[in-house]
C-alpha positions as CSV (number, residue, x, y, z in Angstrom):
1,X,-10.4,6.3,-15.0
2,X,-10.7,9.1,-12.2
3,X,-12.0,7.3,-9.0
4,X,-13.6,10.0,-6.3
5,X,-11.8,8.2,-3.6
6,X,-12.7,10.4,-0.4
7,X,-16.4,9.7,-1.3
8,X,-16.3,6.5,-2.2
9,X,-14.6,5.7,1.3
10,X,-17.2,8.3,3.0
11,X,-20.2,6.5,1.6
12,X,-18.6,2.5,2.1
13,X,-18.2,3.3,5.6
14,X,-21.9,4.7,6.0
15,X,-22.8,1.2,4.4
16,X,-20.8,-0.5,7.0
17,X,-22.9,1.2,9.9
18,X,-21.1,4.3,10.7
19,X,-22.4,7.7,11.0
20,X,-19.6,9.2,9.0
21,X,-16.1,8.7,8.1
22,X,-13.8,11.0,10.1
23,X,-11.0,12.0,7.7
24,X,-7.7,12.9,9.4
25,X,-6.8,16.4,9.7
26,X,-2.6,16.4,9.4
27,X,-1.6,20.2,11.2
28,X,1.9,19.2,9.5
29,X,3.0,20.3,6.3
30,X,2.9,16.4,4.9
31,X,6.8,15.5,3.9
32,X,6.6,15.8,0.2
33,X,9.9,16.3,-1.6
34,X,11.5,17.1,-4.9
35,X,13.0,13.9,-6.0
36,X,16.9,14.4,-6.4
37,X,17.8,12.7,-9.1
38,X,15.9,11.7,-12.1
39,X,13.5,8.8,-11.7
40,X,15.5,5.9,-13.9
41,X,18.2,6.2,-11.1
42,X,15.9,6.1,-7.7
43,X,15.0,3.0,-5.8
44,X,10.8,2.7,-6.1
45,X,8.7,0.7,-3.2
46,X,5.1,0.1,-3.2
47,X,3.0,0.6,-0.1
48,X,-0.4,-1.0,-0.7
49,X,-3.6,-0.8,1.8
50,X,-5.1,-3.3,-0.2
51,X,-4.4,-6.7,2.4
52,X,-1.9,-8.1,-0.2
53,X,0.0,-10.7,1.5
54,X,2.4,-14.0,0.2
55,X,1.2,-17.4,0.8
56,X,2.8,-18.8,3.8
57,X,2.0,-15.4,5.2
58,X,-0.9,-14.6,8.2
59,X,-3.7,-13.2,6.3
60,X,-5.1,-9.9,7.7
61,X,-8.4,-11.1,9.8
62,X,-9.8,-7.5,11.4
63,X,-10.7,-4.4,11.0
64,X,-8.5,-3.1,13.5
65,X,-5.3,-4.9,11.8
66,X,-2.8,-2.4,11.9
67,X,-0.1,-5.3,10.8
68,X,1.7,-5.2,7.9
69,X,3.1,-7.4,5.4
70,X,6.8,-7.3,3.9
71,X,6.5,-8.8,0.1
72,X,9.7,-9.4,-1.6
73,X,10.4,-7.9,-5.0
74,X,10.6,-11.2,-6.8
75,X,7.8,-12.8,-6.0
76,X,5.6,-15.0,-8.0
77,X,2.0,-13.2,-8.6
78,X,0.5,-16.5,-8.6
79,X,1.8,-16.9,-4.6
80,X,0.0,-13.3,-3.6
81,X,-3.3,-13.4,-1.5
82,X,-5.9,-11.0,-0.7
83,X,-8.2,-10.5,2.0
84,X,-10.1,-7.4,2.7
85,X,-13.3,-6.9,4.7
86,X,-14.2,-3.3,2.8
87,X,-13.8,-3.6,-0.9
88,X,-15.3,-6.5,-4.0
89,X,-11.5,-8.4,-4.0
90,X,-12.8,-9.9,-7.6
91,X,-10.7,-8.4,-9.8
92,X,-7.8,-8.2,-7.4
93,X,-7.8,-11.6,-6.6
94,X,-8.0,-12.3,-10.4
95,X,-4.9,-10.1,-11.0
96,X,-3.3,-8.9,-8.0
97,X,-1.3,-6.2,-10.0
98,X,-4.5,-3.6,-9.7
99,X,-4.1,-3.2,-6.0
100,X,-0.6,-4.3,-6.0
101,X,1.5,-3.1,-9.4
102,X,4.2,-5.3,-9.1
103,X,4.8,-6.3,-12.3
104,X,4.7,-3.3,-13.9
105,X,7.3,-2.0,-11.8
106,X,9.6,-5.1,-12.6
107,X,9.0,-4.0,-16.3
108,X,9.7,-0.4,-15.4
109,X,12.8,-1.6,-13.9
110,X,13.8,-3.6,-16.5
111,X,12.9,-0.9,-19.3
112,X,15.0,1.1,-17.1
113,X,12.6,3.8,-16.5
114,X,12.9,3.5,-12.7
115,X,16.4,2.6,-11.2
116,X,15.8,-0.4,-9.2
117,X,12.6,-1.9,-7.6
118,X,13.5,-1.9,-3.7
119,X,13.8,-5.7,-2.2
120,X,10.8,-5.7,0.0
121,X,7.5,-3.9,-0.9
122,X,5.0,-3.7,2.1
123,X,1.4,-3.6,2.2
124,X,-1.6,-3.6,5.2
125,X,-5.2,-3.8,4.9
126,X,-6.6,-0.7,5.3
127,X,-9.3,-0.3,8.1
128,X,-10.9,1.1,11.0
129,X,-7.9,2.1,13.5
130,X,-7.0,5.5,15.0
131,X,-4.8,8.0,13.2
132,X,-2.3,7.3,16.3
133,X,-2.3,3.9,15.5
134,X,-1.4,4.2,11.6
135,X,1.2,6.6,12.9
136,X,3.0,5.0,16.0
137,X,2.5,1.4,14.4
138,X,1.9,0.9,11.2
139,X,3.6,3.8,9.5
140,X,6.3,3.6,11.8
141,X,7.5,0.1,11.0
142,X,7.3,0.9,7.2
143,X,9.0,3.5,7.6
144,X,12.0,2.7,9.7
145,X,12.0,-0.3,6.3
146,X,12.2,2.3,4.0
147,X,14.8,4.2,5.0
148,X,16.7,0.6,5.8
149,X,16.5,-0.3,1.9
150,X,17.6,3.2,0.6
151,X,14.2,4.1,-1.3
152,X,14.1,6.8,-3.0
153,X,10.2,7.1,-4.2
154,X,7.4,5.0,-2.6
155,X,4.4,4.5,-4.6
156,X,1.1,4.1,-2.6
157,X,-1.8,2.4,-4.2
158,X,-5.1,3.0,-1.3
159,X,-7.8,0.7,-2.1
């Protein structure tokens, strides 16, 4: 199902009280790259804005929260939480794997149509914080993770 996701998010933050959303404006040429080897030998990571987090784990609590959460690979669906001020977390919380594919990566990886599923996936709850702070925090830290665990492709699931 196609999902218009810039005005879906424009029109949710009207709801929320704002004006308008201001989308960020990147002057970069975004780091896209050819992958460089076929996908059934990369290492795959999911990055998910949808406030995923493990039991035993501090759920996400603002809108500001520019915090993220480092999910191992193996972890049992039934332990994964949700909590999200800015979307219905129904189905989600029902079956995390529609915000959070994690299973279908494990099957991927054991079909072998990916190489390996990285140790640690991370995910965040995507809010209302500056583009500086997504960049110099949040981004950052994930980041400096990925390149730590050798992924090759990151898969990113917005809510």
């Amino acid at each position: 199902m196609y999902v218009e996701y810039m005005k879906r998010i424009s029109n949710l933050y009207v709801k929320l009280g704002f004006s308008s959303y201001t989308w960020v404006r990147n002057e970069d040429t975004p780091p896209w790259q050819p992958l460089r080897k076929p996908l059934n030998k990369c290492r795959v990571a999911i990055s998910a804005s949808g406030g995923i987090y493990k039991a035993g784990q501090l759920a996400f609590h603002y809108k500001d929260d520019d915090s993220y959460r480092t999910i191992p690979k193996d972890v049992n669906i039934k332990d994964l939480r949700i909590t999200h001020f800015a979307y219905d977390m129904t189905d989600a919380r029902r079956d995390p794997n529609c915000v959070f594919p994690i299973e279908p990566l494990r099957r991927m990886e054991k079909e072998g149509f990916i190489g390996n599923l990285a140790p640690f996936q991370y995910t965040f709850m995507g809010g209302i914080y500056s583009s500086r702070k997504v960049r110099e925090n949040l981004a950052s830290g994930i980041v400096d993770n990925l390149l730590k665990d050798s992924v090759d492709v990151l898969l990113l699931v917005p809510v």
